[in-house]
C-alpha positions as CSV (number, residue, x, y, z in Angstrom):
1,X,54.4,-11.4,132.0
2,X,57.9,-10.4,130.5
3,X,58.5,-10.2,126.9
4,X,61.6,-11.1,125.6
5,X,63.6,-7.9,123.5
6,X,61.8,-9.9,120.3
7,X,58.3,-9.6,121.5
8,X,59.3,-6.0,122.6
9,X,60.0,-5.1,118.9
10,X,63.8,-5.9,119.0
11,X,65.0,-2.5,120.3
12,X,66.8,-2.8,123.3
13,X,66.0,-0.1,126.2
14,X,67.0,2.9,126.4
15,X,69.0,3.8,129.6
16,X,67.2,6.5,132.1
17,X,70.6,7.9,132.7
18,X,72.7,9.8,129.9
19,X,75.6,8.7,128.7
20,X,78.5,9.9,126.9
21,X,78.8,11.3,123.4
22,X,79.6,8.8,120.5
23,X,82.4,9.6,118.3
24,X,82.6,7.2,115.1
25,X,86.4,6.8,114.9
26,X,86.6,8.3,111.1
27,X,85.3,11.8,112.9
28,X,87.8,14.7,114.3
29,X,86.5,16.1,117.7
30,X,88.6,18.3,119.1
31,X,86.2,20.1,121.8
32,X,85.5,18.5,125.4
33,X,81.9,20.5,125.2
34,X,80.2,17.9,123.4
35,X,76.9,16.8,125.5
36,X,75.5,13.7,126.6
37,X,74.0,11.5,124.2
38,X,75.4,13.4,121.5
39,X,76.3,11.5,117.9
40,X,78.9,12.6,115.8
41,X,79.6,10.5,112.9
42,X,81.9,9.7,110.1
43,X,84.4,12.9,108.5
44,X,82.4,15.2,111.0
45,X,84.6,17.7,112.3
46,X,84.3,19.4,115.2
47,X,87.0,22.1,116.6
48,X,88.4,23.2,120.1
49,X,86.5,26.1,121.0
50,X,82.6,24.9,119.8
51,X,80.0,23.9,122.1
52,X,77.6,21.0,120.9
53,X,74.6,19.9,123.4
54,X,72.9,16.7,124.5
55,X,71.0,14.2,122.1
56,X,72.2,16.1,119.0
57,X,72.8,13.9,115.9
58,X,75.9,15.2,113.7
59,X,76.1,13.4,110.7
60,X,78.6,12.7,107.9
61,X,80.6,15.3,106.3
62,X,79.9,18.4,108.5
63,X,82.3,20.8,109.9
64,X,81.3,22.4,113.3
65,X,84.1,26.0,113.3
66,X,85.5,27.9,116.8
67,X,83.2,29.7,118.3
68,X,79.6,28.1,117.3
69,X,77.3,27.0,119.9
70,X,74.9,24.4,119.6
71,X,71.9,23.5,121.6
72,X,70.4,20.6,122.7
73,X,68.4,17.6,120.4
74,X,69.5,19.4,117.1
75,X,69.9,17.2,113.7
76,X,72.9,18.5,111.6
77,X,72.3,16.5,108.5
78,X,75.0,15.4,105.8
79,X,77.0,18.4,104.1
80,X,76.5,21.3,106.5
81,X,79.5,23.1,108.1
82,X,78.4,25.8,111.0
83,X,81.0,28.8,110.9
84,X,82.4,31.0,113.6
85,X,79.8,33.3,114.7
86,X,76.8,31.0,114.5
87,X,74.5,30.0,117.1
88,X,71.8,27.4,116.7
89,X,69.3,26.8,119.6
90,X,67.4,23.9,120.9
91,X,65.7,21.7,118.6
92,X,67.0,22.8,115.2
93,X,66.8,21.1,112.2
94,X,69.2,21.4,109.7
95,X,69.1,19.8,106.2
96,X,71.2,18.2,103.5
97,X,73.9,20.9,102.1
98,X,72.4,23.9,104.3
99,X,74.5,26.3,103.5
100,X,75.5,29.0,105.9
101,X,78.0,32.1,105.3
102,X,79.4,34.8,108.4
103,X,81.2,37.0,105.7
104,X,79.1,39.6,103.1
105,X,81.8,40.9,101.2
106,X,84.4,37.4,101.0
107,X,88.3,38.0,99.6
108,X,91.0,35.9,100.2
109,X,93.3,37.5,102.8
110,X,91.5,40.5,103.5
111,X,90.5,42.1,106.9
112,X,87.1,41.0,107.3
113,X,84.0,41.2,109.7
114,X,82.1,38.1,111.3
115,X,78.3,38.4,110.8
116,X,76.8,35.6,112.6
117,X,73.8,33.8,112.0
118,X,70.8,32.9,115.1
119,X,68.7,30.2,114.2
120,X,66.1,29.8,116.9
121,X,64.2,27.2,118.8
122,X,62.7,24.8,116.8
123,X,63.3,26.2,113.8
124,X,64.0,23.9,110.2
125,X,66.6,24.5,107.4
126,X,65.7,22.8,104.2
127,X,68.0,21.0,102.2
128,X,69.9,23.3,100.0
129,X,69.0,26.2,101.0
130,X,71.4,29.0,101.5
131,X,71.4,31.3,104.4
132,X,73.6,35.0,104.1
133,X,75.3,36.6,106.6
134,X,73.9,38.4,109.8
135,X,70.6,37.2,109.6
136,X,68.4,35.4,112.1
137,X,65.9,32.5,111.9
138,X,62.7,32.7,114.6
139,X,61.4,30.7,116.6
140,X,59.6,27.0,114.7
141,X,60.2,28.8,111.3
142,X,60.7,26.5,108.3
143,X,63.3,27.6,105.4
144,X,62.1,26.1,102.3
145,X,64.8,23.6,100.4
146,X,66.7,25.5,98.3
147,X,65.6,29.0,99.3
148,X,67.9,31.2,99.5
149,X,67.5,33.7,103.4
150,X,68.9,37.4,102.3
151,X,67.3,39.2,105.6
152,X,65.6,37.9,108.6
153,X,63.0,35.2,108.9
154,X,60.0,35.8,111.6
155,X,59.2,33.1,114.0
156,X,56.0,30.5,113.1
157,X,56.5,31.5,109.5
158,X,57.7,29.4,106.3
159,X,59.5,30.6,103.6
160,X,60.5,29.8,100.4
161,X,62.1,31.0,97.0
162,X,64.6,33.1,96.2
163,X,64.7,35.8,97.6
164,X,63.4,34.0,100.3
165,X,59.4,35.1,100.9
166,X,56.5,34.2,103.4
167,X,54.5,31.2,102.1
168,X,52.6,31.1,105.2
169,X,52.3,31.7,108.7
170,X,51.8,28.8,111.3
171,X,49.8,28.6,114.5
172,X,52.7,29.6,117.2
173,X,50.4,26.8,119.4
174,X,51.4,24.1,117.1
175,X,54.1,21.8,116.7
């Protein structure tokens, strides 16, 4: 018997093959490296030289800078821009107003020195929270809202406060 897309729940299929990114028509994407599958919504802005992968959801308000390279099936929620020198692997989430910096000593016009920042495989940013320059975030670590990350977080841990501190560790074997 075949059910009609009402008895099926009212979701239409989803295609086995991929297919192109979405750009809402309000965004700015001015990169060609934009993967498969790949979302980028309203006020996003994305320039030339950054690399987003495949099933990645950008949302509203973000600002994706030269130079940053993102993996595949990562959320960027509303309010996060990614600066030059950042790299965010596969399966990152990223929440609400995450707020990420590349420069410790900041003045306007002034030589200064790109510190990026490596967040890891399936690692979680909570909303608010504010990550300094240079530093990296393991592997499935969580990042507590609002904490603030002065020095490097170790994977299958979750952190909170600031400064940011273990809360607890998490079994690597889990989700």
């Amino acid at each position: 018997m075949t059910l009609s897309r009402h008895q099926r729940g009212g979701r239409a299929r989803r295609s086995p093959t991929p297919s192109r990114p979405y750009v809402h028509p309000q965004a700015i994407v001015e990169t060609n490296n934009i993967g498969p599958n790949t979302r980028v919504w309203a006020f996003a802005h994305v320039m030339p030289e950054a690399r987003v992968g495949a099933d990645c959801n950008v949302c509203d308000h973000t600002y994706i800078d030269n130079g940053v390279v993102v993996g595949d099936r990562v959320t960027i929620k509303s309010g996060v821009y990614l600066w030059e020198g950042m790299v965010v692997e596969d399966d990152v989430f990223l929440g609400p107003q995450a707020t990420f910096t590349n420069d410790r000593f900041p003045r306007s016009r002034q030589p200064w020195t790109c510190e990026g920042i490596v967040i890891k495989r399936g690692a979680s940013v909570g909303a608010g929270a504010v990550v300094l320059p240079g530093t990296t975030i393991g592997a499935r670590a969580m990042v507590g809202a609002g904490a603030v990350v002065t020095k490097d977080v170790e994977p299958d841990t979750i952190v909170a406060g600031n400064p940011a501190h273990i809360v607890r560790r998490l079994d690597p074997s889990g989700p």
